[in-house]
C-alpha positions in Angstrom: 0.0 0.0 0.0 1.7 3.4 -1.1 1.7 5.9 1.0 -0.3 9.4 1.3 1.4 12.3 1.4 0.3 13.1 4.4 1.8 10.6 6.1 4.6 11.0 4.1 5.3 14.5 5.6 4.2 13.6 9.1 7.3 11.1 9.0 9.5 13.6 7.7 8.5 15.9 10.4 8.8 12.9 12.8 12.3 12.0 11.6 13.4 15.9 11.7 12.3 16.5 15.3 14.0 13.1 16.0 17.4 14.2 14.7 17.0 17.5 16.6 16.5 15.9 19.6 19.3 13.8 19.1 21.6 17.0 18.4 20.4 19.1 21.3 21.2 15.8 23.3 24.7 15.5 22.1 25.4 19.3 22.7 24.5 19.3 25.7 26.4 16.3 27.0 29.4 17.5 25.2 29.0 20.8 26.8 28.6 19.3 30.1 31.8 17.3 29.5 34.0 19.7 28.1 32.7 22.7 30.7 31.0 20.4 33.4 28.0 22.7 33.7 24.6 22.8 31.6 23.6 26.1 30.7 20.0 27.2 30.8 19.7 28.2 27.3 21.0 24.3 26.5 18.4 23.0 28.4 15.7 24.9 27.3 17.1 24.1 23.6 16.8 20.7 24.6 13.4 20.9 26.3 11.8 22.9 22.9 13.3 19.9 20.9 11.5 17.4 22.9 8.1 19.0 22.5 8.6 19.5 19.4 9.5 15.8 18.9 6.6 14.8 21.4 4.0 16.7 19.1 5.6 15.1 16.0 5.3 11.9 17.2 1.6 12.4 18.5 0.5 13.8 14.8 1.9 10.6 12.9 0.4 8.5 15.3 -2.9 9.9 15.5 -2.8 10.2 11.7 -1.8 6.5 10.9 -4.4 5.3 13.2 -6.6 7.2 11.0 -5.7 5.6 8.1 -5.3 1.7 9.5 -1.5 1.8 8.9 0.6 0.6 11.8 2.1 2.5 14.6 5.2 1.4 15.5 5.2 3.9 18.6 3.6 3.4 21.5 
């Protein structure tokens, strides 16, 4: 079954807010190892890129239920 292109975007969005989170992750470890402290503005970096990844997530969900495609995440 091909895809819409809804869900098609909704992954994209899904896989972008996943690789953001990932970064924000890995700059703020690697700040924290290389300065040993964690900034504010890093962690709020890091929190914005988890609700934005949480809201992703939610939309493909929600939309693949719709269309009786699988949801991998739970």
């Amino acid at each position: 079954m091909p895809q819409d292109e809804r869900s098609v975007e909704l992954g994209a969005r899904f896989r972008e807010a996943q690789n953001a989170l990932r970064d924000a992750r890995k700059t703020l470890d690697k700040r924290k190892a290389e300065h040993g402290d964690e900034p504010q503005w890093l962690l709020d970096a890091y929190a914005e890129a988890e609700a934005a990844f949480a809201a992703a997530a939610t939309a493909w969900a929600e939309h693949l239920e719709t269309t009786g495609r699988k949801v991998v995440r739970r």
